[in-house]
Each structure stands twice: as C-alpha cells, then as structure tokens.
C-alpha positions as CSV (number, residue, x, y, z in Angstrom):
1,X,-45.5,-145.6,-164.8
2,X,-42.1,-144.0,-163.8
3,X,-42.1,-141.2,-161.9
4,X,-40.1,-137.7,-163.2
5,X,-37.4,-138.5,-161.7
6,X,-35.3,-135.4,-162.8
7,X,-32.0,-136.4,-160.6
8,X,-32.7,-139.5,-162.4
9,X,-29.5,-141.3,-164.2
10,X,-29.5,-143.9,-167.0
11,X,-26.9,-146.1,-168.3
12,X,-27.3,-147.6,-171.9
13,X,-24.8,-150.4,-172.2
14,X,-25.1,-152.2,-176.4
15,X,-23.9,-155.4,-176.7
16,X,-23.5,-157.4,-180.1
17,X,-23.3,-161.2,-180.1
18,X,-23.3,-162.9,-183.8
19,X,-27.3,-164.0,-184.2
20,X,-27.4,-167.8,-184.0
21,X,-25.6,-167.0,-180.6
22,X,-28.6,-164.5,-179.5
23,X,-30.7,-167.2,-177.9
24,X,-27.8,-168.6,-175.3
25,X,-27.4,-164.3,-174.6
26,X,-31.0,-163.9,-174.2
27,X,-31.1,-166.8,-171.4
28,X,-27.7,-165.4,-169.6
29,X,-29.7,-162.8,-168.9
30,X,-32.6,-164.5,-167.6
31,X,-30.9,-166.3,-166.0
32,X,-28.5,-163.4,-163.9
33,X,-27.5,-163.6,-160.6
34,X,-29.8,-160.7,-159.7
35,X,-27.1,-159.3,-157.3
36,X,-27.4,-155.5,-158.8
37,X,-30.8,-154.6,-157.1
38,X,-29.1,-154.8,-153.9
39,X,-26.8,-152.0,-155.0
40,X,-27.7,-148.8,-153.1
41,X,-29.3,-146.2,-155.8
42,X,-30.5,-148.9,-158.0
43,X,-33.8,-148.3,-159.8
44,X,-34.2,-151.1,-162.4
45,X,-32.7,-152.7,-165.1
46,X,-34.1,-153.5,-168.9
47,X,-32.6,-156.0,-171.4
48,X,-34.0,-154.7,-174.6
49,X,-33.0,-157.2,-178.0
50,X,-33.2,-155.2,-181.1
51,X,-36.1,-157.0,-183.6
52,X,-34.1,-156.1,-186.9
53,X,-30.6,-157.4,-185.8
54,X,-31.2,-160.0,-182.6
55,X,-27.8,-160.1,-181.7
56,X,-28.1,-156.5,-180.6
57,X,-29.0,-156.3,-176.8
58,X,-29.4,-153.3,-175.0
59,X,-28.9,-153.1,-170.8
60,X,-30.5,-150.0,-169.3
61,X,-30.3,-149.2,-166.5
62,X,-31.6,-146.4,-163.8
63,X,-30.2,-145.4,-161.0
64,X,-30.5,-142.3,-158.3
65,X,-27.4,-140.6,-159.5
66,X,-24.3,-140.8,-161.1
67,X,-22.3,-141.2,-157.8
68,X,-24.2,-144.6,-157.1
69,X,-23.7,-146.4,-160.5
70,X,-20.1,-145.4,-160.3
71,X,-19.7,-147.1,-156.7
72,X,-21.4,-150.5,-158.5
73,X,-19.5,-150.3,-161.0
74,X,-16.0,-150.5,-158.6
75,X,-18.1,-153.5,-156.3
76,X,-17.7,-156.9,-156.1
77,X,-21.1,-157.8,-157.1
78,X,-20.7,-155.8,-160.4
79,X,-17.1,-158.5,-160.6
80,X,-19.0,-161.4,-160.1
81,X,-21.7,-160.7,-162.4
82,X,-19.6,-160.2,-165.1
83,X,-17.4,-162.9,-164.3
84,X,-19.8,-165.2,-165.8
85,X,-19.5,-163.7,-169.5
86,X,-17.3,-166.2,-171.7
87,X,-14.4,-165.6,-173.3
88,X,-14.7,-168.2,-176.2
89,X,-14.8,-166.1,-179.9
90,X,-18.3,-166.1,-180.1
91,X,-18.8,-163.8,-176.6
92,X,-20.8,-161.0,-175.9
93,X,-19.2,-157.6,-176.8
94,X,-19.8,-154.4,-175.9
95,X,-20.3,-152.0,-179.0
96,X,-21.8,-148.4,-176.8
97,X,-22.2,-147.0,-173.7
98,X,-24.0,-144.3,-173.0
99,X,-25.0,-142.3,-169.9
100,X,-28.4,-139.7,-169.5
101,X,-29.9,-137.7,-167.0
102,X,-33.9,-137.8,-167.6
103,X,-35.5,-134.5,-168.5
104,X,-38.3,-133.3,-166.2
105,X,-41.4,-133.7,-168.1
106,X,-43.6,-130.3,-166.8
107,X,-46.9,-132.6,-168.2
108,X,-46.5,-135.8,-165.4
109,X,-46.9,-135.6,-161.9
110,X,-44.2,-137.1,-159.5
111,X,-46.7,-138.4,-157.2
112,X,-46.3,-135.8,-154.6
C-alpha cells in the first residue's frame, strides 16, 4: 500500500524501442546498476511495458519533492546510469515526460 503522500512527486519518463528490440530493453532494466535508491528523496521506481505495443516502456518514478529529483537528475549517478544506453539505430528513445504531484486521497489513512 502507498501511503498519501500529498508532497508526493512523480516522474513518468516513456520510452519506445522498435518490438523485436523490447526483450534486450526489458533486461537493461533488470539488469540496472541500482545506483538511484541511494539518491536522497528517492521513493521507488516502476518499469511498466505497455501489453498492446511492447516496445513502449514506461519509468515511474516517486520521489519526496521536486527539489530532490532535480538534484539526481544533475548527479553523477544519474550520468552513469545512463551512460549505459546505446547509441546504435535501434536505441531506446524517449517519446514523454511527464511530472505529477499525487492528490490527497481524504478516503486512506497515512498511517499516522
């Protein structure tokens, strides 16, 4: 269960690789360095691969505020992560970003 979070921020970050390429983008991802949970504000990430067009990926991730994602996104670990994405024709691209801020939800409890 996630808590209401309301000062909760998520990044939605699409990425489109042709399909018979899908399977080497689904283990780059399993197979990640892991170095973004040590980012201060990080929450979690999800890797979600659309069932109707498998080369559609979609990274989402939470974090604490917008302020934190923003200092990953300028770090060194966020360079080296990404350093590791080909450059041959058949890459990765990114096709959307998109940023939220979750909505309190008046019906769930936060836990306190």
């Amino acid at each position: 269960m996630i808590p209401n979070r309301p000062d909760a921020f998520i990044v939605s970050s699409e990425v489109t690789i042709s399909p018979e390429f899908s399977g080497q983008l689904d283990g780059a991802f399993r197979d990640r360095l892991h170095l973004v949970e040590a980012a201060p504000g990080f929450q979690r990430l999800e890797v979600w691969q659309d069932i109707n067009a498998p080369g559609v990926f979609q990274m989402v991730s939470w974090w604490d505020d917008a302020e934190r994602f923003g200092e990953y996104m300028k770090s060194d670990d966020h360079r080296r992560s990404h350093a590791r994405i080909p450059s041959t024709p058949e890459r990765p691209r990114g096709t959307a970003f998109r940023r939220y801020r979750l909505l309190p939800d008046p019906g769930v409890s936060n836990g306190e």
